[in-house]
C-alpha positions as MATLAB code, in Angstrom:
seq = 'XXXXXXXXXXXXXXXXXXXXXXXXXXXXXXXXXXXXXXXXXXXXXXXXXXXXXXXXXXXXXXXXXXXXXXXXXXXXXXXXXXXXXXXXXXXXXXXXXXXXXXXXXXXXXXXXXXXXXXXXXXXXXXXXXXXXXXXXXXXXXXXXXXXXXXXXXXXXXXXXXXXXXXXXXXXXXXXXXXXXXXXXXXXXXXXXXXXXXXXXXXXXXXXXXXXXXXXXXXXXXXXXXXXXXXXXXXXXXXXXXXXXXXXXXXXXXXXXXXXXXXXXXXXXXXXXXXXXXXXXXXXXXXXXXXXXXXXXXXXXXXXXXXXXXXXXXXXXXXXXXXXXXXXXXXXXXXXXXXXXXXXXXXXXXXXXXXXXXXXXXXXXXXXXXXXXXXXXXXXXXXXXXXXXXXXXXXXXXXXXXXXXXXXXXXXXXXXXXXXXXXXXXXXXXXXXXXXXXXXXXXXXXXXXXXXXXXXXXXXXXXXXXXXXXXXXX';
ca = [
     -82.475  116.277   47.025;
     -81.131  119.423   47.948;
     -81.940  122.141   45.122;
     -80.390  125.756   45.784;
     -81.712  129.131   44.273;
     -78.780  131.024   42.358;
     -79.862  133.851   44.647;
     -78.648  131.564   47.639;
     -74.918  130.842   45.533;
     -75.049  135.136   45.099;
     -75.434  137.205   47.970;
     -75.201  140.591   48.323;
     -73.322  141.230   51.431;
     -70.172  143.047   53.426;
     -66.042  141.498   53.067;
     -63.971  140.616   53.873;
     -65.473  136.964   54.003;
     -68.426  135.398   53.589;
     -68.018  132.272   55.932;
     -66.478  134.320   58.804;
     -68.445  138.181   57.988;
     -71.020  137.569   56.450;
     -72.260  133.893   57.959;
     -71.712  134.924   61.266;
     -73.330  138.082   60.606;
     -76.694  135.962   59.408;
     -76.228  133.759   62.517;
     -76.667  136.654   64.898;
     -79.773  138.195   63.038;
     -81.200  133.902   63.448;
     -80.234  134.078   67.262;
     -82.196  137.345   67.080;
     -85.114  135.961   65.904;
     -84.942  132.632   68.093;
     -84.898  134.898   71.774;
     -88.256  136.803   69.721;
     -89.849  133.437   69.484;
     -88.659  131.861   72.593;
     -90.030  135.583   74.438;
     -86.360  135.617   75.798;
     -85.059  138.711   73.806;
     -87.256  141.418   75.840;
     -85.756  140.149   79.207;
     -81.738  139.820   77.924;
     -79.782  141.448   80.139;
     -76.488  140.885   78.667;
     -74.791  138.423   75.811;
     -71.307  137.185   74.668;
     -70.436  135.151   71.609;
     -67.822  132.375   71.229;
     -65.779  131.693   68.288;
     -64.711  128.399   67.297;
     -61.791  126.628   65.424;
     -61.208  128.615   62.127;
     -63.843  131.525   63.468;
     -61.181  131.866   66.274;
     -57.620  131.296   64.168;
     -58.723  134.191   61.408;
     -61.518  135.484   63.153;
     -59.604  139.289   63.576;
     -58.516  139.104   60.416;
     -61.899  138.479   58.554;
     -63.904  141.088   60.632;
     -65.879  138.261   62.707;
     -65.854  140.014   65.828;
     -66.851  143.024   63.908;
     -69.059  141.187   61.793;
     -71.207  139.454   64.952;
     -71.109  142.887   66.831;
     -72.806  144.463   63.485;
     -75.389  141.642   63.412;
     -76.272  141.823   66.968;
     -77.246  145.595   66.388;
     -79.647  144.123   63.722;
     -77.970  146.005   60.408;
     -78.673  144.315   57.241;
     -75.509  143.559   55.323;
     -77.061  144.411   52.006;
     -78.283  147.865   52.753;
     -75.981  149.041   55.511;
     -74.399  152.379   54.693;
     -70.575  150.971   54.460;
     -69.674  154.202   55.558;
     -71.600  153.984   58.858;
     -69.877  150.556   59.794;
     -66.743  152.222   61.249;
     -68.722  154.509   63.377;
     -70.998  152.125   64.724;
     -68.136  149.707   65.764;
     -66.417  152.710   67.311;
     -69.480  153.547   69.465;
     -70.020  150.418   70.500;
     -66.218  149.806   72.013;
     -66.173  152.838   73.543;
     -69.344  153.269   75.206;
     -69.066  149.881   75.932;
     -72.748  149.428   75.469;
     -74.566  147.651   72.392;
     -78.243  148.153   71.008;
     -79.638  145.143   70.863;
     -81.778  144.921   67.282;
     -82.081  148.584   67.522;
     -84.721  147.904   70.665;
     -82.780  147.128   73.745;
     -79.573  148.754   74.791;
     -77.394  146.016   76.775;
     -73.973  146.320   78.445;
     -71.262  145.237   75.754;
     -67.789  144.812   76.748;
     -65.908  143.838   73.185;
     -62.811  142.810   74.751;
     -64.547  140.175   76.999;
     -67.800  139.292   75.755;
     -66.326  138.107   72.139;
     -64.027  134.913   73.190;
     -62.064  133.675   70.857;
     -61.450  129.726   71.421;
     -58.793  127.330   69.288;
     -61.007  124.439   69.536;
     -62.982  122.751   66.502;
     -66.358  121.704   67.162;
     -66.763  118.708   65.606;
     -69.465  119.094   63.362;
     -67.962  122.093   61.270;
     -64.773  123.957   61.720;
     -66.517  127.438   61.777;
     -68.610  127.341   65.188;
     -70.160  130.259   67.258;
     -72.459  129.784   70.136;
     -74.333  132.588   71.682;
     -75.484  133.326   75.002;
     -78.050  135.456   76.908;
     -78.542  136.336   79.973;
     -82.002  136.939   81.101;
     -84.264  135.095   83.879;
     -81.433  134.263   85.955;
     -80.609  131.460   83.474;
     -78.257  130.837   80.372;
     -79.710  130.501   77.009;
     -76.923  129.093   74.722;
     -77.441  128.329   70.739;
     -75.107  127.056   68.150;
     -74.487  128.233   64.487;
     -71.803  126.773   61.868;
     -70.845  129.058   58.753;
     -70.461  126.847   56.322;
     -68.957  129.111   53.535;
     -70.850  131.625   51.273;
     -73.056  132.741   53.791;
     -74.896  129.760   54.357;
     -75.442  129.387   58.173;
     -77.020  126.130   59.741;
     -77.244  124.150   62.897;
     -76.445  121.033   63.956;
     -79.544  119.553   64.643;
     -81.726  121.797   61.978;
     -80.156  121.340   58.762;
     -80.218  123.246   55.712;
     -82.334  120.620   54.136;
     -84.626  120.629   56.469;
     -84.827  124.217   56.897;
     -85.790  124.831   52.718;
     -87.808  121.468   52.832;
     -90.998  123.328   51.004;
     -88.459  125.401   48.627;
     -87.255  121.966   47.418;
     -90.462  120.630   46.502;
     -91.257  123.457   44.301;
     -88.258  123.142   41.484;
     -89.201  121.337   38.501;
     -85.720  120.063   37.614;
     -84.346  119.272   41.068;
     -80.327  118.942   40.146;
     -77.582  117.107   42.265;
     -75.257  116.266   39.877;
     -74.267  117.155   36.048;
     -74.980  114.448   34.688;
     -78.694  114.541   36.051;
     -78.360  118.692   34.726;
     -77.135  117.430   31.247;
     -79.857  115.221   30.834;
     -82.805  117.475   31.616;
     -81.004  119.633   28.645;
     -80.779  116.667   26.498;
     -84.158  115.764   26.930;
     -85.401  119.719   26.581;
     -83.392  120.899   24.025;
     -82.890  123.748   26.458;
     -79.719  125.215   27.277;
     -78.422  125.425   31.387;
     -79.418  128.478   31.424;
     -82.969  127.792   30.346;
     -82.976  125.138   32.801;
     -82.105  127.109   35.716;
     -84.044  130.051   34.968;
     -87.162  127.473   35.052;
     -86.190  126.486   38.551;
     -86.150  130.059   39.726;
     -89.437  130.752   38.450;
     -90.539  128.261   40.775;
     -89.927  130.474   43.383;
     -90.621  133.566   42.209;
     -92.047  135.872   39.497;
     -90.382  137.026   36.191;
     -89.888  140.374   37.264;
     -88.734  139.414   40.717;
     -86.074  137.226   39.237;
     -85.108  140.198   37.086;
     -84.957  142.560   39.819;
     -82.747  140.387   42.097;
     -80.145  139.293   39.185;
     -80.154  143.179   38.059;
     -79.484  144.074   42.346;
     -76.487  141.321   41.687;
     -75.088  142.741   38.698;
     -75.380  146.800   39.773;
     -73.384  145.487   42.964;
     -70.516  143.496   41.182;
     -70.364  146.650   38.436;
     -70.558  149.460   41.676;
     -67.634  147.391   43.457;
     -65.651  146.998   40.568;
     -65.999  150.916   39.505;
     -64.898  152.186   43.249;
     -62.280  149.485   43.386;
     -60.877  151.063   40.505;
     -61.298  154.476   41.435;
     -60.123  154.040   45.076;
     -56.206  154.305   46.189;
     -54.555  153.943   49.149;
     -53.421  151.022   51.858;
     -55.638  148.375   52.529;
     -56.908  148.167   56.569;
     -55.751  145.572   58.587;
     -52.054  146.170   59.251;
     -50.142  144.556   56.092;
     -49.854  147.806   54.413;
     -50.974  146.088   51.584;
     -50.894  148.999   48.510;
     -54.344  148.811   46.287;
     -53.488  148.432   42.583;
     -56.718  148.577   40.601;
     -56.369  152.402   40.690;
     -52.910  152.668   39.098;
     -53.189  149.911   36.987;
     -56.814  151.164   35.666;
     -55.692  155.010   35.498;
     -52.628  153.821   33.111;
     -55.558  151.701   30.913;
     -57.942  153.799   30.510;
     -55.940  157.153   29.711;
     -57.887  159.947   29.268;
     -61.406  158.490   29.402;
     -64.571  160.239   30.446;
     -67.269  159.542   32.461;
     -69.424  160.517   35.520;
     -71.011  156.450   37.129;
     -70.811  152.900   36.583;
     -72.638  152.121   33.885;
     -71.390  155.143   31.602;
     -67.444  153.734   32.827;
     -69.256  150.157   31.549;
     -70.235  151.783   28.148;
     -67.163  154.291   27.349;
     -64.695  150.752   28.083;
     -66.498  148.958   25.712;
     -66.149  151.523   23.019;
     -61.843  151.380   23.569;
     -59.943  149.643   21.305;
     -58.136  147.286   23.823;
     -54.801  145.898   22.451;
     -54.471  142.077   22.872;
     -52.010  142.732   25.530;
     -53.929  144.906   26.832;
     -56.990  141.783   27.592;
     -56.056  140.115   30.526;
     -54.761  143.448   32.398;
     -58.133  144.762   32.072;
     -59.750  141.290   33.408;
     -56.767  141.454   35.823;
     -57.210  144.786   37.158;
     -61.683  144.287   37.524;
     -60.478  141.319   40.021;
     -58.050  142.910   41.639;
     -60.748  145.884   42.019;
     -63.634  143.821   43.725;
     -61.044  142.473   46.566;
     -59.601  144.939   47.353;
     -63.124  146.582   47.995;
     -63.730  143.650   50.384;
     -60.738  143.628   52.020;
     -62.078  147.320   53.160;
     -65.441  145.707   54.689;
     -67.258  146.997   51.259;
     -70.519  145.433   49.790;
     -69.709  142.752   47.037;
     -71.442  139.852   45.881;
     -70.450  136.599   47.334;
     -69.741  134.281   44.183;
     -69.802  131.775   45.876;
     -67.764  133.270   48.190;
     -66.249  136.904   49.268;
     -63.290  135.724   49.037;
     -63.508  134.570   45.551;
     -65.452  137.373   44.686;
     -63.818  138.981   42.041;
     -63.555  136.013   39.805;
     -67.284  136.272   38.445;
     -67.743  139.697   38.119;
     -64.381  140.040   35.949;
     -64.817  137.517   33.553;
     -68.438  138.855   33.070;
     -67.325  142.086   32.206;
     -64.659  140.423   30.130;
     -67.343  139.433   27.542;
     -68.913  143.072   27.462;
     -65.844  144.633   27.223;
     -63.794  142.369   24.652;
     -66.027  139.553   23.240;
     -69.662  141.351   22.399;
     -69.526  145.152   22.608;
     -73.525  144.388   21.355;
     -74.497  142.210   25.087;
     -77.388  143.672   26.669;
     -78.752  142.308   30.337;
     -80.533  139.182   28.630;
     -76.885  138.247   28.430;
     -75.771  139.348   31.913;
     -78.621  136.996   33.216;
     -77.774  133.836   31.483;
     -73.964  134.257   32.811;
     -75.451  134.199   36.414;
     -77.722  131.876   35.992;
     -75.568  129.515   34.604;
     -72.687  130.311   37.805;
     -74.962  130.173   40.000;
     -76.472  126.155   39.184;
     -72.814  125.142   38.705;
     -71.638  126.233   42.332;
     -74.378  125.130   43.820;
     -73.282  121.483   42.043;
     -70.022  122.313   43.883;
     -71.945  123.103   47.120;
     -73.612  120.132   47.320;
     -71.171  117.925   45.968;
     -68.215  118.898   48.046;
     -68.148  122.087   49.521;
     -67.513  126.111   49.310;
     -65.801  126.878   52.751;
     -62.219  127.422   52.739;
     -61.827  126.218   56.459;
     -63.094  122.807   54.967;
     -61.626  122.393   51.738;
     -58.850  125.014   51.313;
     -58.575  127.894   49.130;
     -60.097  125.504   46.022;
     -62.960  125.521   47.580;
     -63.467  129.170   46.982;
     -61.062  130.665   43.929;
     -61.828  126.355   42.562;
     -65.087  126.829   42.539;
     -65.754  130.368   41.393;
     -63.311  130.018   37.915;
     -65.627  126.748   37.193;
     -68.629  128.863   37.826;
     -67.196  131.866   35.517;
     -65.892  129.393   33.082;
     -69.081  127.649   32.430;
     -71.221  130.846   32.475;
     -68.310  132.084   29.489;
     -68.880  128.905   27.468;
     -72.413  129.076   27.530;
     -72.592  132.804   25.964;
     -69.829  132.366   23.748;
     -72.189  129.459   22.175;
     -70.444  126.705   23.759;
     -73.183  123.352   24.003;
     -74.419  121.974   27.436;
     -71.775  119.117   27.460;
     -68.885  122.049   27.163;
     -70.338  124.325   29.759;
     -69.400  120.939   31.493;
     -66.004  120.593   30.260;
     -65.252  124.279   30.746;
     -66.461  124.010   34.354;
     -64.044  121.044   35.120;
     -61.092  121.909   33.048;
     -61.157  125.100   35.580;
     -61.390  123.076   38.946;
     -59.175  120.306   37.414;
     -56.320  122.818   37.519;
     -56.929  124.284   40.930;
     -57.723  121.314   42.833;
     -55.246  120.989   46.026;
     -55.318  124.954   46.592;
     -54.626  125.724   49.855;
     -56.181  128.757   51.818;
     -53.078  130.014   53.643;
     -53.640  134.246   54.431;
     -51.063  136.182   55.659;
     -51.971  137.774   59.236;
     -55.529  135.944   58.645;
     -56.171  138.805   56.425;
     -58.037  138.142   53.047;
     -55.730  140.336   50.799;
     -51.933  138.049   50.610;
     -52.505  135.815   48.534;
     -56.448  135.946   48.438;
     -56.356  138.985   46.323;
     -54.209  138.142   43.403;
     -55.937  135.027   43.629;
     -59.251  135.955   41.794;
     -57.180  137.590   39.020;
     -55.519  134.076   38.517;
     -59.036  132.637   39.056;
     -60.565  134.551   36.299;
     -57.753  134.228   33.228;
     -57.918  130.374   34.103;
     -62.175  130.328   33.697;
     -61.268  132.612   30.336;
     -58.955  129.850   29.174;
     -60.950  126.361   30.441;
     -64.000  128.301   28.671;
     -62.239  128.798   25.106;
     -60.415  125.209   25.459;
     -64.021  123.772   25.733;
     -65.159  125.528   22.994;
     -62.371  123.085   20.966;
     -62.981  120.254   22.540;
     -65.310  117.295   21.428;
     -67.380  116.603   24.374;
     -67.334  112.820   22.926;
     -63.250  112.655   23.499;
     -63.385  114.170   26.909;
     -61.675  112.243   29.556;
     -62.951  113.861   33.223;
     -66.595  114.373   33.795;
     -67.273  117.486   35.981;
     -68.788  115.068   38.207;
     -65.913  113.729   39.132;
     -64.209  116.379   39.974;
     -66.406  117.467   42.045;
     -65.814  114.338   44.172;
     -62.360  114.308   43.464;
     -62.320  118.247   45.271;
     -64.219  116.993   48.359;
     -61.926  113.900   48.635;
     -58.351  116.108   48.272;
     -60.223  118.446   51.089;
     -60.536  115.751   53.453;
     -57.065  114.751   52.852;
     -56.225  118.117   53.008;
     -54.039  119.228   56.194;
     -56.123  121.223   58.812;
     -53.241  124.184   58.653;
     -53.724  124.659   55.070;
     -57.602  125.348   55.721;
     -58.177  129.152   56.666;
     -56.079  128.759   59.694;
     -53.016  130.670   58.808;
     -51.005  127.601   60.353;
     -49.582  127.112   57.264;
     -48.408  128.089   53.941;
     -47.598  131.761   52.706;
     -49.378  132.283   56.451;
     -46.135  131.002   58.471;
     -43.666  131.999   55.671;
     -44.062  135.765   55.155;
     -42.891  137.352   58.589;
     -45.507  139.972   59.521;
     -42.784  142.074   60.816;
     -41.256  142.790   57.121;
     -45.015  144.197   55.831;
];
């Protein structure tokens, strides 16, 4: 049974995507370490990198040319100074020359050493291969980004890979059902549950630490998405509107970081019209920070990741001025177990299921975590998770020049007022008179993805993609 850490379903990483920036990213740093092991890397003379299927069709779009080039210098995504990406990416086309890890400078020409290549490898439709030259020989190896960072290989698979991590959870967890009943049996809530798992793996304090990293990210990226104007990169002219839409909310508030913005919000008087353009306007925020190649938190995906972070702040901001971190942790703990049902029950890469694999999956996540902290029982954290994906299922990922901003963007606001509303219609529903099981639709996603067109799966083939004339942006 697969079980996955909520650290795994919440990365910290660089937009604008995390199955074609940030996975391909993470497959370079693997290749990395395989030419260390192998004793190829010290003897490379010079690389290129192939991009496959929906890698290829949105590849410029999402940054994974830039994102593979950034990898192959050996920058972490996580700590990488986002104002040093330009730069870098600037030196390396022009000098036309690449440092290798930091350790081995390499001739690098990005116009010919990146290819870009329409077919679909058949085990996954986001393929890379990479190749060295050293020894006189070729040394090729094959990654697959298979949505929210995750990064695998055919014939070494995830499973495999976390085979002792497995073995160590208490409450291993496939489905709900199997979740539902550990709580039944426990009397402990999901988030109980999950938080046991994770101690599995690591300490008290570590699991603090890492869930407090998550949170000061999503609050930092919604706080300069906010407080950033201007056009969006990427050639759509796309206008940010966090900034005007947060300067005419807040008025003439005062403060000087984050968490003082956090505090002096939650002291407002917000109008009940007033609710969902604040919600709104923290979505809007985080994407258009990842559009711009800033650091957000994938949840589950980048694309999708301003659905979490919104309806969190929703509930410190409007439903308990009084929340405190305890609270902040048993949101993401709760998001976290439920995508990972979604990961492992269908799947969280657009280029395989469409766009409900990534703004689906995230409202269920935010909806659940809601439920649970608004007091809502095991059995609705359920219902709240499935009334969200039951209402976005057949989604289609169709972006506009490849680019994650039309309709991606607006997308997680719509993501996040649905999780606000499956989470409150829970809350009145008997779970003894409920008709879908989350369960199901889980299956039911995976099944409408494979019956899904391929153009309507992060190719822009499709869709708003072939629709909206590039020329008229």
């Amino acid at each position: 049974m697969e079980c996955i850490s909520v650290f795994d379903m919440l990365k910290i990483g660089i937009g604008p995507s995390s199955s074609h920036t940030l996975g391909p990213w993470r497959a370079a740093e693997r290749w990395i370490d395989e030419l260390k092991s192998d004793h190829i890397f010290e003897n490379v003379e010079r690389i290129t990198i192939d991009l496959y299927g929906s890698l290829c069709l949105t590849g410029k779009g999402h940054a994974t040319d830039l994102a593979v080039m950034l990898g192959l210098t050996g920058a972490n995504p996580e700590t990488i100074p986002v104002d040093s990406i330009q730069s870098t990416i600037d030196a390396i086309k022009t000098d036309k020359q690449l440092n290798f890890n930091g350790e081995l400078m390499i001739p690098f020409n990005f116009e010919e050493d990146i290819i870009f290549d329409r077919e679909f490898l058949p085990f996954h439709a986001n393929g890379l291969t990479f190749t060295a030259f050293a020894n006189n020989k070729e040394y090729k190896s094959t990654f697959y980004s298979i949505g929210g960072g995750f990064v695998i290989k055919e014939e070494q698979t995830e499973n495999k890979e976390k085979d002792a991590q497995l073995k160590a959870f208490p409450y291993p967890i496939q489905k709900a059902t199997e979740l539902l009943e550990y709580c039944n049996n426990t009397s402990k809530s999901i988030s109980e549950i999950v938080l046991i798992n994770e101690l599995s793996l690591r300490t008290e304090e570590e699991v603090e630490y890492e869930l407090k990293r998550v949170w000061d990210t999503m609050l930092e990226c919604m706080y300069i998405g906010c407080h950033t104007e201007g056009i969006l990169p990427g050639g759509l002219n796309v206008r940010r509107r966090a900034y005007d839409m947060h300067q005419n909310l807040k008025g003439e508030l005062s403060y000087n970081s984050p968490q003082e913005w956090l505090e002096v919000i939650r002291q407002t008087e917000v109008k009940f019209r007033q609710i969902f353009k604040w919600v709104s306007c923290f979505a809007l925020a985080v994407n258009e920070v990842n559009a711009s190649l800033g650091r957000v938190v994938t949840a589950p995906t980048n694309g999708s990741a301003g659905v979490i972070p919104s309806v969190l702040m929703y509930y410190l901001v409007i439903e308990n001025h009084k929340a405190n971190f305890n609270h902040i942790k048993q949101f993401l703990l709760v998001a976290g177990e439920i995508g990972s049902i979604f990961k492992k029950g269908a799947t969280i890469s657009a280029a395989m299921g469409g766009c409900q694999a990534e703004i689906g999956v995230s409202s269920a996540m935010a909806a659940g975590a809601l439920c649970e902290l608004l007091g809502g029982s095991p059995e609705q954290v359920m219902i709240a998770a499935e009334i969200a994906m039951e209402h976005h299922l057949g989604l289609t990922c169709d972006p506009v020049g490849g680019l994650v901003q039309v309709p991606c963007i607006e997308r997680n606001s719509m993501g996040a007022i649905k999780a606000i509303t499956a989470a409150e219609l829970a809350l009145e529903t008997n779970p003894e008179h409920a008709k879908v099981p989350l369960d199901e639709v889980v299956d039911t996603m995976w099944e409408t993805a494979q019956n899904m067109k391929t153009i309507y799966k992060e190719t822009s083939e499709g869709g708003l993609a072939v629709r909206v004339s590039l020329s008229d942006c």
